[in-house]
C-alpha positions in Angstrom: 76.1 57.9 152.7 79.1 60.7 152.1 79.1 63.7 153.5 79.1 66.3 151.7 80.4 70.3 152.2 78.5 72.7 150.5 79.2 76.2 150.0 77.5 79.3 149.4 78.4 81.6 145.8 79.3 84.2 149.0 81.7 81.5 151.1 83.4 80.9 147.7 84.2 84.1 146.8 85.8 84.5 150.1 87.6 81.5 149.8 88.9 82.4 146.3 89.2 85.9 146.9 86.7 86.9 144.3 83.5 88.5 143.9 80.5 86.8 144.1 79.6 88.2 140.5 82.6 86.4 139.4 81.8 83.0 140.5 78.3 83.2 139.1 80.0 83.8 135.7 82.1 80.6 136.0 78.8 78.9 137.1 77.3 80.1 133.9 80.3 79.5 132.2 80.1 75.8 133.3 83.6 76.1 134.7 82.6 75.7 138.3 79.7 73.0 139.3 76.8 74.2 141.4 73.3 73.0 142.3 70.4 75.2 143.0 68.2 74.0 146.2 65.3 75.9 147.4 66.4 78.6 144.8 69.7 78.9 146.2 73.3 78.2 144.7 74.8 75.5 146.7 78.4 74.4 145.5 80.2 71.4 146.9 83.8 71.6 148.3 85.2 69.1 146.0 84.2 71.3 143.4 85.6 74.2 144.2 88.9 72.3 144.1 88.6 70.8 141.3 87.7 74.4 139.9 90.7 75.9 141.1 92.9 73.1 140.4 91.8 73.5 136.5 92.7 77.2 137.0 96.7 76.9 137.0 98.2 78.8 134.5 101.4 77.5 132.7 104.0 79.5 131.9 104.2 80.5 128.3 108.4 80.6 127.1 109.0 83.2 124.9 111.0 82.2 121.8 114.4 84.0 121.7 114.9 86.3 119.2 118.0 86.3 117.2 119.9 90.1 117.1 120.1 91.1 113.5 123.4 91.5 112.3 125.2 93.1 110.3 127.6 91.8 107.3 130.6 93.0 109.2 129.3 93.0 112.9 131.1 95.2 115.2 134.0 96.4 113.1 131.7 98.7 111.1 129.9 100.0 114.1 133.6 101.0 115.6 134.8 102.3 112.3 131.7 104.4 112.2 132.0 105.7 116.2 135.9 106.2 115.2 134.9 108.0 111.9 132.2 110.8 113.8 134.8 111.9 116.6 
């Protein structure tokens, strides 16, 4: 027989950082696993890590954006500071 660590919805949103409110909405959600004994959320360790571990966010790379430009580039912007002095 394992053993097993289970939590309460308040010991994992201390662990987490969150509110308890939040982690009954990812219970709902199905995003985090949880049983209910006696009437009572009980949520295993494991689970919590595997919630978290789902949780990473990847960074999102922006594309670069090309400068418009013009037909005759920088010789018309100089002409055109050199023209208004």
């Amino acid at each position: 027989m394992s053993a097993h660590e289970f939590l309460t919805v308040a010991e994992v949103a201390t662990l987490t950082r969150l509110s308890p409110a939040a982690v009954y909405r990812a219970i709902r959600r199905g995003e985090l696993r949880a049983r209910t004994v006696c009437g009572r959320k009980r949520i295993e360790f494991v689970d919590v890590e595997a919630w978290l571990d789902e949780c990473y966010v990847e960074p999102v790379q922006q594309p670069r954006q090309k400068a418009e430009q013009h037909p005759r580039g920088l010789r018309i912007l100089l002409s055109t500071d050199e023209s208004s002095r």
